[in-house]
C-alpha positions in Angstrom: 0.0 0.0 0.0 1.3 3.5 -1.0 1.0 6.4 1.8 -1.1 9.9 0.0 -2.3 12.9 1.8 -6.1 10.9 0.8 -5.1 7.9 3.1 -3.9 5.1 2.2 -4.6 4.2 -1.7 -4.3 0.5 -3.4 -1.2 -0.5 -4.5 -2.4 -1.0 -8.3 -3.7 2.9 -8.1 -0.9 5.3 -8.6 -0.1 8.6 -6.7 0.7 11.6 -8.9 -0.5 14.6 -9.5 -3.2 16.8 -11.5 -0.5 18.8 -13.7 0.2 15.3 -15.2 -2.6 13.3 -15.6 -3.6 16.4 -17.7 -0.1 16.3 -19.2 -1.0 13.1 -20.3 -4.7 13.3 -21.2 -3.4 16.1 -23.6 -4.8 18.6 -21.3 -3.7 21.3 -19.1 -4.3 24.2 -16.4 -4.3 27.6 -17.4 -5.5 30.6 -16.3 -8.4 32.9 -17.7 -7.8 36.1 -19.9 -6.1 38.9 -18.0 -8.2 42.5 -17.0 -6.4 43.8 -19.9 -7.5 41.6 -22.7 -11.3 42.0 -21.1 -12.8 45.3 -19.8 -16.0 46.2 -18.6 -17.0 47.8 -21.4 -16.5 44.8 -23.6 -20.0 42.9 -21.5 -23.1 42.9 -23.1 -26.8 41.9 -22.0 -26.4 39.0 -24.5 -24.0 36.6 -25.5 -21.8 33.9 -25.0 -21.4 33.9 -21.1 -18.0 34.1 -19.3 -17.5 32.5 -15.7 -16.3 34.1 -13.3 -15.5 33.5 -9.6 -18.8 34.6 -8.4 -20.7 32.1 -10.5 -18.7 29.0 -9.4 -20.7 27.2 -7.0 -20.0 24.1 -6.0 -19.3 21.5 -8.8 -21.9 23.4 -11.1 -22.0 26.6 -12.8 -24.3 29.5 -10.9 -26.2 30.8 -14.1 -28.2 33.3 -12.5 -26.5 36.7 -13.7 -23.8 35.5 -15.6 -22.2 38.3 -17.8 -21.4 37.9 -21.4 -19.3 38.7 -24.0 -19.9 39.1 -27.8 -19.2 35.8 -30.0 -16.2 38.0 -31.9 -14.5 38.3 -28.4 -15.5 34.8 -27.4 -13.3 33.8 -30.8 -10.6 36.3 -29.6 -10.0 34.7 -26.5 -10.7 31.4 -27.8 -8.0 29.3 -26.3 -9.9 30.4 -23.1 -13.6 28.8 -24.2 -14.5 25.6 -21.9 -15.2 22.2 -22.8 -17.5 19.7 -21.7 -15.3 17.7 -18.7 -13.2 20.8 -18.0 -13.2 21.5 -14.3 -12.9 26.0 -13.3 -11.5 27.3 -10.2 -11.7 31.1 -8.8 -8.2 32.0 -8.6 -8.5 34.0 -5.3 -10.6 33.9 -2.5 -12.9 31.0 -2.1 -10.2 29.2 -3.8 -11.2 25.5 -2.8 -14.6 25.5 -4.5 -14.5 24.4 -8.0 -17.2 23.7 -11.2 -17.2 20.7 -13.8 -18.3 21.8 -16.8 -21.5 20.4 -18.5 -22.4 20.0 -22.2 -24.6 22.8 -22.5 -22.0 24.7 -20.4 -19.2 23.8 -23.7 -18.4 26.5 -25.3 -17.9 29.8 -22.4 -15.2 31.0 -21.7 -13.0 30.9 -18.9 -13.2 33.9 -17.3 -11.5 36.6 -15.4 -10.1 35.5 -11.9 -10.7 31.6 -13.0 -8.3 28.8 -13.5 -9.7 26.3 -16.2 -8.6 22.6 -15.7 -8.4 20.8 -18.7 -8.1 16.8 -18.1 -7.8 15.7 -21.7 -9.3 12.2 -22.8 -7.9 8.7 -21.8 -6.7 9.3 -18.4 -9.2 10.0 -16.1 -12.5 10.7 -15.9 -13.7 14.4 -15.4 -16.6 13.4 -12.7 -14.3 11.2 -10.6 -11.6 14.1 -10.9 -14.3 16.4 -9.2 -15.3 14.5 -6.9 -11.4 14.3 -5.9 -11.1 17.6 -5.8 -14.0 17.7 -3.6 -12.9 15.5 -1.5 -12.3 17.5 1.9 -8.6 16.5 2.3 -7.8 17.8 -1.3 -9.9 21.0 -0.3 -7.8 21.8 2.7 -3.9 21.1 0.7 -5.5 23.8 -2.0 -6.0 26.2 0.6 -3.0 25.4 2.8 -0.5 25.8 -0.7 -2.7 28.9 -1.7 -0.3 32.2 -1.7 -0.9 35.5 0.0 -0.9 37.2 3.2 -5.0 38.5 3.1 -6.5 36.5 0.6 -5.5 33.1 -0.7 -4.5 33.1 -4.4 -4.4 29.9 -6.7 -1.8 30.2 -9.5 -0.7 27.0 -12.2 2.2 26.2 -10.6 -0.2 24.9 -7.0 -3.2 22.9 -9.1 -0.2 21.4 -10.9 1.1 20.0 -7.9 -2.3 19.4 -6.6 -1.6 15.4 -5.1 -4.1 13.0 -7.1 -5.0 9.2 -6.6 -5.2 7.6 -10.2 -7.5 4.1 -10.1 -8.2 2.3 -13.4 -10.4 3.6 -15.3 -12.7 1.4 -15.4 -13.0 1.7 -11.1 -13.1 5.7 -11.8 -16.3 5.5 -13.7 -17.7 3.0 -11.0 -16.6 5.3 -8.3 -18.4 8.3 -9.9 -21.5 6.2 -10.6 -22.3 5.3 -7.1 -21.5 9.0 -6.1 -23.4 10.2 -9.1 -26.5 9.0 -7.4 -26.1 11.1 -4.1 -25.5 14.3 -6.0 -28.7 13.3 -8.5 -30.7 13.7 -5.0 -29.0 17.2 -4.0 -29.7 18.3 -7.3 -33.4 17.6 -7.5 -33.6 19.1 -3.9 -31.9 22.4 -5.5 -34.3 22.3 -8.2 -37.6 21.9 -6.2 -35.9 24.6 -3.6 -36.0 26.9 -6.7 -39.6 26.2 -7.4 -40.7 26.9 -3.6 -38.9 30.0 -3.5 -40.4 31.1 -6.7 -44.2 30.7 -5.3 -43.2 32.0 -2.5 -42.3 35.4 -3.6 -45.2 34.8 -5.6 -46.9 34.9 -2.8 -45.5 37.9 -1.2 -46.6 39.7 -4.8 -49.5 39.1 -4.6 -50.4 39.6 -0.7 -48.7 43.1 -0.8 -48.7 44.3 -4.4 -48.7 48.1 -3.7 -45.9 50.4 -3.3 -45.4 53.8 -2.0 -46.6 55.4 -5.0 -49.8 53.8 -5.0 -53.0 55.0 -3.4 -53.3 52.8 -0.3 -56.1 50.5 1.2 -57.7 51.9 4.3 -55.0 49.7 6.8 -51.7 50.1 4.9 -49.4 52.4 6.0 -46.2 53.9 5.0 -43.2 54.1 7.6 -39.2 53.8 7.6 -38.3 50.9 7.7 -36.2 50.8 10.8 -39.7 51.6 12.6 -40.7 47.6 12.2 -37.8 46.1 12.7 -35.2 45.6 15.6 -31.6 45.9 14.0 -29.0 43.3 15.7 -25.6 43.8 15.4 -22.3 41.6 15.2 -18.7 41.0 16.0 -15.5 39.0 15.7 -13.5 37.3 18.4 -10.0 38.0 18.8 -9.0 35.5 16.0 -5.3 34.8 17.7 -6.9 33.4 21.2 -7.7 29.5 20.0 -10.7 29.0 23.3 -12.5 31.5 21.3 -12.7 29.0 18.0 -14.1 25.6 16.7 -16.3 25.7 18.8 -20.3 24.5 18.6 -21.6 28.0 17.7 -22.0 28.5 14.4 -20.5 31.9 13.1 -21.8 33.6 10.0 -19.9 36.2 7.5 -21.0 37.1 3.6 -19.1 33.9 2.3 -21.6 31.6 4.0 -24.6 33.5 2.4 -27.4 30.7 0.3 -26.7 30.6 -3.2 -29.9 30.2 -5.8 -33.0 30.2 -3.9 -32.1 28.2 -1.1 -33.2 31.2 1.4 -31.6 29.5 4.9 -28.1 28.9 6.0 -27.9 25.6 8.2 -24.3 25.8 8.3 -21.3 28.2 8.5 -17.6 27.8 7.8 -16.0 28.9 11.0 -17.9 28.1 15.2 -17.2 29.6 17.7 -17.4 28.7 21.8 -19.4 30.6 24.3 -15.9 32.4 25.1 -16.0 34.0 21.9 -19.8 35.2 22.3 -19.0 36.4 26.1 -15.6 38.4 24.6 -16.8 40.0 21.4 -19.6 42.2 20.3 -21.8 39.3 18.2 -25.1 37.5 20.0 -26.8 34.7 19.1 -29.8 35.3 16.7 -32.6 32.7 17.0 -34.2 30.7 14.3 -36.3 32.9 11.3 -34.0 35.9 12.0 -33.0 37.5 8.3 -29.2 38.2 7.9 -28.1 41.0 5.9 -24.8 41.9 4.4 -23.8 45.5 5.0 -20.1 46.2 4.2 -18.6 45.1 1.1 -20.9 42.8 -0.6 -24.5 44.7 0.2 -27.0 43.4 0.3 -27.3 39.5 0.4 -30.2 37.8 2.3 -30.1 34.5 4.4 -32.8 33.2 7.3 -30.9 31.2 10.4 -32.3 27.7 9.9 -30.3 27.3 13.5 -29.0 29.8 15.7 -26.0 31.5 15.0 -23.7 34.4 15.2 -22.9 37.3 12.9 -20.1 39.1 12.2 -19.6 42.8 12.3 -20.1 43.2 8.7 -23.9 42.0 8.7 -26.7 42.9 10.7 -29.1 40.7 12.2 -33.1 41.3 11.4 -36.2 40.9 13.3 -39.9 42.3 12.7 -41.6 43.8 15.8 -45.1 45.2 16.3 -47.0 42.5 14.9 -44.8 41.4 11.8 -43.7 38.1 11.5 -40.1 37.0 10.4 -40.8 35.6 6.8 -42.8 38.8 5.8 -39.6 40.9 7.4 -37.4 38.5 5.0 -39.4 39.3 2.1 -39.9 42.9 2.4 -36.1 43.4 3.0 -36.1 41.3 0.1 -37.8 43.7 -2.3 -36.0 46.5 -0.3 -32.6 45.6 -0.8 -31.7 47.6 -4.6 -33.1 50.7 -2.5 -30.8 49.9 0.5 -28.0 49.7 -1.9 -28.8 53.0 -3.6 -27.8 54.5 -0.2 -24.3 53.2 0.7 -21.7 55.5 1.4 -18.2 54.3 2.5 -15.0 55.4 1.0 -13.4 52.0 0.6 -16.5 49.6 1.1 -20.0 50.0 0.2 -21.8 50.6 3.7 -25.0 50.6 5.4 -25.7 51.5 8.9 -28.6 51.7 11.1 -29.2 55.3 9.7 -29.8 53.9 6.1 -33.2 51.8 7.3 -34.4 55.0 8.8 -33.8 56.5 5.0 -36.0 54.0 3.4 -39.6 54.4 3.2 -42.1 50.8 3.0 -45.4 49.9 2.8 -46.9 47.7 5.4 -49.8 46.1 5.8 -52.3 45.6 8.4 -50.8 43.6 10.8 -53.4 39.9 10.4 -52.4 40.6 6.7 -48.9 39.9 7.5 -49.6 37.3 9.9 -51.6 35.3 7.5 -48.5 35.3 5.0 -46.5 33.9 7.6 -48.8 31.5 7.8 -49.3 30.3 4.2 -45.7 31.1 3.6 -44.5 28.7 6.3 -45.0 25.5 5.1 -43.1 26.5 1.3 -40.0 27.8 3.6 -40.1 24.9 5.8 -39.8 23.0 3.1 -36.8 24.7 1.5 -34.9 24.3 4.8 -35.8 20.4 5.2 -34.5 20.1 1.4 -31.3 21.6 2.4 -30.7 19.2 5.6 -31.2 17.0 3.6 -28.8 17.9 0.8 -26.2 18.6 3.8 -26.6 15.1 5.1 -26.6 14.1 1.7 -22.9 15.9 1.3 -21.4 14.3 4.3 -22.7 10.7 3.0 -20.9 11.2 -0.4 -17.7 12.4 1.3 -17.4 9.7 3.5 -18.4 7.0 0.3 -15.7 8.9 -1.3 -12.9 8.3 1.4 -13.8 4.6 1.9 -14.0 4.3 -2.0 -10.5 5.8 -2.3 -8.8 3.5 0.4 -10.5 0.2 -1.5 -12.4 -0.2 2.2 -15.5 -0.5 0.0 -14.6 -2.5 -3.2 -17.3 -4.6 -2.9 -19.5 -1.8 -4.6 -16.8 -1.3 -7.4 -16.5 -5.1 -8.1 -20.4 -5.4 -8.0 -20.0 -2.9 -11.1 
């Protein structure tokens, strides 16, 4: 048996690394077209559509807002367009998350900030490969080799020496298969999560259709916003003092914010302990309280499926005086392009407490709301079950892949 950083592997698998199993699928890693070669001005409304970091989720492209770029621009930068089994990475920041590119994907390009893998044909197959790369062992070695003091940083040289455990390929395709299967279920709970969230915006329409402009019903009312809801603040613990971290308190910043339409976070990637409540400025929020982003990135929405702490660039929100958490979500939902309107900040893109005094809403009478909350309730209890679900779902397909990769399960492979 051979020791690798995954455990340890059969002796008829072979330990290398991803710079060469692309060498020698006829492949390669290379990096996305520099500011220079794209600008700005070169997006249009539509196109052929260019990934960027923002849009990598995890193992799938986000399509929702993708920019484009012209087709003559697309051909420019053509030794940047995707193929079907290509696998992109964000070259800084959230540099361990990574997207395998589909059939309809083929064809995009490779954007700015991106690192496109290119596996080749004969070696290995692109699904196991992602599901490698997934694998939370490889995860942490990307982010422990990634350079830079403030924000990691992924270059060609690092995803070349990136350590990889090489089966036959016929066991490759029977690994991915059986994995395949979990991530069919996560998929279809993304999809119907989309749906829900769709009617239940729907909902919110069509409940509370009028805006200030409008004449109102006898009952609706106009106030500031920060006169129906409480605003909650958060904090960071000293980040050097270890009793303060890992602990069982989750601990929520912008990077843990739902992507699509899955509305709650369930998890966070960094706890705290009960030290690190009692020696910073950050609370607990309870379950159904809406999380916005207010330095930086403005603007994004979560609800606490669990409690959980915020950081100091977010603020925690509840309704008061009658109005119920899931119409709070949903009117800071519709809110938020007006909340962004009034930033100020110098460096980062701000809002304070002052800023939901600045914004003027509708609200309803107060049964109106309640009666939402009602309907609403079972849609978003839905969405959260999906997403335990999903999570478990996740852990299950990790630890299949570990046993998987250290032949502890080769029943299921020989079965194949």
């Amino acid at each position: 048996m051979i020791d690798f950083p995954l455990g340890t592997i059969p002796e008829h698998w072979e330990a290398t690394t991803l710079g060469e199993i692309c060498r020698r699928g006829g492949g390669g890693i290379q990096t996305g077209p520099f500011g220079s070669q794209l600008h700005a001005s070169d997006y249009v409304p539509d196109g052929i559509p260019s990934i960027m970091p923002v849009n990598i989720g995890e193992n799938r492209i986000l399509r929702n807002g993708i920019a484009c770029i012209t087709e003559e621009d697309a051909e420019r930068l053509a030794q940047h367009r995707v193929k079907e089994g290509d696998i992109i990475y964000s070259r800084r920041g959230d540099v361990e998350r990574r997207a395998l590119i589909c059939k309809n994907e083929a064809g995009w390009l490779c954007g700015t900030g991106c690192l496109k893998v290119r596996l080749g044909f004969g070696v290995v197959d692109p699904s196991f490969a992602s599901y490698q790369l997934g694998h939370p062992a490889v995860r942490q070695w990307i982010v422990r080799h990634a350079v830079g003091a403030t924000m990691p940083n992924l270059n060609t040289g690092i995803m070349n020496a990136v350590p990889f455990a090489l089966p036959p390929l016929p066991e490759q395709k029977a690994i991915a298969q059986i994995l395949g299967t979990l991530d069919d279920k996560i998929e279809l709970n993304r999809r119907m999560n989309a749906t829900l969230e769709r009617m239940a915006r729907a909902l919110f329409k069509n409940y509370f259709p009028y805006s200030i402009m409008d004449k109102l019903p006898e009952g609706w009312t106009v106030f500031p916003l920060s006169k129906k809801i409480e605003i909650l603040s958060g904090g960071t613990p000293q980040t050097t003092e270890p009793l303060y971290w890992g602990g069982d308190i989750f601990w929520y910043s912008v990077k843990d914010a739902p992507v699509d339409a899955d509305i709650w976070v369930i998890q966070t990637e960094k706890t705290i302990t009960q030290k690190g409540i009692d020696n910073s400025a950050t609370k607990i929020l309870p379950e159904n309280t809406t999380i916005i982003s207010a330095r930086g990135t403005v603007g994004k929405l979560a609800l606490t499926g669990i409690p959980m702490a915020i950081n100091q660039s977010c603020y925690g929100i509840r309704g008061i005086n009658g109005y119920g958490q899931y119409f709070t979500y949903f009117r800071l939902q519709e809110a938020v392009s007006d909340l962004q309107q009034r930033t100020h900040g110098t460096v980062f893109d701000t809002i304070t407490r002052q800023t939901f005094e600045t914004l003027d809403c509708v609200f309803p009478p107060q049964k109106l709301a309640q009666t939402f909350d009602k309907t609403v309730k079972p849609l978003l209890n839905k969405i959260r079950s999906n997403l335990f679900e999903s999570y478990i779902l996740a852990i299950i397909r990790d630890i299949v892949l570990s046993q998987l990769l250290n032949r502890k399960l080769h029943n299921l492979i020989d079965e194949e």
